[in-house]
N, C-alpha and C positions, 0 to 999 in steps of 0.2 A: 828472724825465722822462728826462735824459739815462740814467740810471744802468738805470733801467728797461729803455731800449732795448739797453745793456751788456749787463746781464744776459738779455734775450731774443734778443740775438746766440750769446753765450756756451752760453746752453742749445741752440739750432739746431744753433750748430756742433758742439756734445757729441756731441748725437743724431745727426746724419751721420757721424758716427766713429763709432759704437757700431753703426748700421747698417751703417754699411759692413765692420765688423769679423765682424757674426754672419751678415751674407749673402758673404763672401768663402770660398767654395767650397776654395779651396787651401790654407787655413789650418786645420789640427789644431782639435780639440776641447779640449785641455792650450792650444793657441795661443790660441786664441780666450778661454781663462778667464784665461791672464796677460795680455791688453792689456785683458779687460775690468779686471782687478784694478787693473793699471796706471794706467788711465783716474780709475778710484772710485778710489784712493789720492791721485792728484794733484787731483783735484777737492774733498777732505774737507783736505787741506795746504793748499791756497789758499783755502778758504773759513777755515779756523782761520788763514792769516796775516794774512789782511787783516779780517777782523772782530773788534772789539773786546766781549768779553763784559760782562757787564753784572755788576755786583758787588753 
């Protein structure tokens, strides 16, 4: 249960960053596609460092 509510922390707080990135007005289009990239890079690192593949 705990890990549950982790994980639906972690997803909230993604998606207010990723909103708050694509409705920030003063930020470039080139801006806005490197922090989304930034975002999905560190999100697909950390899900491959802490999950163990199944073999």
């Amino acid at each position: 249960m705990r890990l549950s509510m982790n994980i639906e922390g972690a997803y909230f707080s993604i998606n207010q960053n990723i909103q708050y990135v694509l409705s920030n007005e003063k930020l470039s289009f080139k801006e806005k596609q490197r922090v989304m990239n930034l975002i999905s890079d560190i999100v697909y690192k950390t899900i491959d460092d802490n999950v163990e593949e199944e073999e």
